[in-house]
N, C-alpha and C positions, 0 to 999 in steps of 0.2 A: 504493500500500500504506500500510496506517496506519503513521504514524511511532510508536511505542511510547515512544522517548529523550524522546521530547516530553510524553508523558501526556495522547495523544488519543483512549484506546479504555476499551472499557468498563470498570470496575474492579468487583471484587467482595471488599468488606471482611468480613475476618475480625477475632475479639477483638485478634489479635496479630499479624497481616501483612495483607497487599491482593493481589490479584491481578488482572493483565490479562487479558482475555477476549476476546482480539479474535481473533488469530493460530492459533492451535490449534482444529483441526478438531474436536474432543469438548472443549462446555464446560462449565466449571464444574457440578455435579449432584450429585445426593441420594447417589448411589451412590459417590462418590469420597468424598463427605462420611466419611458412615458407616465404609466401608473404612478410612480415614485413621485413625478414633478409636476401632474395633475391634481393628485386630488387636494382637495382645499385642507388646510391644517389651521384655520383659523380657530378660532377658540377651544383648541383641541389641548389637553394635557398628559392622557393616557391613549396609546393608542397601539393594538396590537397587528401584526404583520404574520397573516396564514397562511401556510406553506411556503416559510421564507427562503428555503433554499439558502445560496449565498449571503443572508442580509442584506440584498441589494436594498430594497424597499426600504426596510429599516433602517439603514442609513441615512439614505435619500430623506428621511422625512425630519431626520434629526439634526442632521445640515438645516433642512429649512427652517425649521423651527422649535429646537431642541425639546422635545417629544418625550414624554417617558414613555418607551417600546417593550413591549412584548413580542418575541419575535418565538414561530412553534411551527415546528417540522416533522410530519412522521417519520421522516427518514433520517435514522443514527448518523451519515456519513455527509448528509449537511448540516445538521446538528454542529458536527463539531466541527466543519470548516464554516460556517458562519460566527462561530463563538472566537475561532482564531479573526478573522477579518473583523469584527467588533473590538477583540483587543487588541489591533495594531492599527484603529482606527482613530482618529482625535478625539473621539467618545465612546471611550472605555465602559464606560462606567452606565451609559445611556439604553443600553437593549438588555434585556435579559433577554437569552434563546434558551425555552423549553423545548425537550424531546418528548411527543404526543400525538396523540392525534387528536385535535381539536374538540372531536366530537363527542367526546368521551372527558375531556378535562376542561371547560371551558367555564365549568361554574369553580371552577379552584383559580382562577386569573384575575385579575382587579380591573372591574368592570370599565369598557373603555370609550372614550367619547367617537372612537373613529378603528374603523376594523376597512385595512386594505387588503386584499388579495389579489394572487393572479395565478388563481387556482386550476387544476387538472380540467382540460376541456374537450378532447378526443370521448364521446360518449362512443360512438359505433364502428372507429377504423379499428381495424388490426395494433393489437399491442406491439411494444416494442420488447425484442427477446430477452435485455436486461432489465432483470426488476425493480430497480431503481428506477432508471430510465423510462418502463411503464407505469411504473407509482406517479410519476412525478407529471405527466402527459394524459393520463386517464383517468377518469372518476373513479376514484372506488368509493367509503365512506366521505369524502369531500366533495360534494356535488354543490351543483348551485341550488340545488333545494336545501341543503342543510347548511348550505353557508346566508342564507336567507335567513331561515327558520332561527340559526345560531344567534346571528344581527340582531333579529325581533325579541329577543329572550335576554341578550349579554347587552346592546346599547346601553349607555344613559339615557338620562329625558331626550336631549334637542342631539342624539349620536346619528354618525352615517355611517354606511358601507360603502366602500369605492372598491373596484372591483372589474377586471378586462375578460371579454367572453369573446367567441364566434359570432360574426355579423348573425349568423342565424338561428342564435340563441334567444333574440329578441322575445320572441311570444314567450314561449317556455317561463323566461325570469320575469318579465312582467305578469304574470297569473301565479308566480311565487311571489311574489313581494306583493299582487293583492289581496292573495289569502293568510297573508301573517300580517296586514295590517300595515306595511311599509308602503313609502311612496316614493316614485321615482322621479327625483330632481334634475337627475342634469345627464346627458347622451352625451356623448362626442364618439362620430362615425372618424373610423381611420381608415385611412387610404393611402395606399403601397404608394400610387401613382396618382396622381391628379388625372381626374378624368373617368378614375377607374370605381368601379362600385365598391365599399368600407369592404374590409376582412374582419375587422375587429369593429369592437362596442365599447365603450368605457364608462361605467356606469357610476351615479351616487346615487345613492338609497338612503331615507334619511325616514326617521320618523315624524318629523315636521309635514302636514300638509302644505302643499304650494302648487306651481305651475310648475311648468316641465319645459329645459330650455334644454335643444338639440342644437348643435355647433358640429363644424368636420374639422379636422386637422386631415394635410395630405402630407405623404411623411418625402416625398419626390415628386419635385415640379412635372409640365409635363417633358421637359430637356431632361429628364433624370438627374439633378443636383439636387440635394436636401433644401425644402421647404421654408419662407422665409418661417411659417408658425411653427414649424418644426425647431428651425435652430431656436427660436424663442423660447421656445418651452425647456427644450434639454439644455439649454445651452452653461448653465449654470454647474453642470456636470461634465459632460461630453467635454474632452481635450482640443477636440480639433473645431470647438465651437467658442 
């Protein structure tokens, strides 16, 4: 197994931390990116990060506005390279990463104003023959029905879910979040390519009623270069931005 203590596996630098990329069966990507420097962390104090993988997320939110983090992984070998990239991050002391599975320990966690994920969303392809690899890609107990239901039960009064799915998850999570009572605040469709129909969804669920405000970000013009709202949003991460 790569020794991680050592700093023998991949690293992926950001403006303001690194992370290892070796251990963790979902790595590093566009989708965690984005999720991290989307969702709102305004008057947020607690907030936990499910199926962190890497820590991307959890770091990502603690840069922006130094967060107390929860960060929970079923999987033992992001477990503990998350826990390493937390502590050779500028905020040591900022994430705690449990090993769990959410579903099963979420009333033992300190109830939180804001629950992000960018959880398994492959329902019906073909698994991937490493099981990490298909833990981490597939629904098993983490579905978006229980990471709904989990929201509706673990928020605060005024907490959200922010959360990245399949453009074609749409119905599915909106008929979950209105049978647990939640309501869906704010869409942003993503798009590979300008021009091109969303792949992804990025969703806030909030218990708050309100309206509902749909926005696109294109993540490449139609020249194929990165997006002017693209480099905006990341840009406070990304190197090259």
């Amino acid at each position: 197994m790569t020794d991680i203590s050592m700093g023998k596996c991949p690293t992926f630098r950001f403006k303001r931390f690194e992370l290892s990329n070796s251990l963790s069966a979902m790595k590093v990507g566009t989708d965690g990116v984005m999720l991290g420097a989307w969702a709102r962390v305004d008057g947020v104090v607690r907030a936990w990060d499910v199926g962190c993988g890497t820590g991307l997320i959890a770091l990502m939110l603690v840069q922006r506005a130094g967060v107390e983090m929860t960060a929970v992984d079923i999987d033992a070998g992001a477990c503990r390279e998350a826990s390493y990239n937390v502590a050779s991050s500028p905020w040591p002391d900022a994430v705690k990463v449990v090993h769990g599975d959410v579903t099963r320990i979420w009333r033992s966690l300190p109830a939180p104003d804001l629950i992000v994920s960018n959880p398994p969303y492959f329902a019906n392809s073909l698994k991937a023959p490493d099981d990490g690899r298909s833990m981490a890609r597939h629904e098993g107990t983490l579905t978006y029905a229980s990471l709904v239901k989990i929201a509706a039960s673990a928020l605060t009064e005024h907490g959200r879910l922010c959360m990245v799915s399949p453009a074609d998850r749409r119905a599915d999570i909106e008929w979950e979040c209105m049978m647990n009572r939640l309501y869906v605040r704010r869409i942003t469709e993503v798009c590979s390519v300008k021009g091109r129909d969303a792949v992804r969804l990025m969703w806030e669920v909030s218990r708050d009623a309100g309206p509902l405000a749909i926005d696109r970000v294109d993540i490449r013009s139609a020249n194929n270069v990165y997006s002017d709202e693209y480099r905006s949003l990341t840009g406070d991460f990304y190197l090259e931005f």
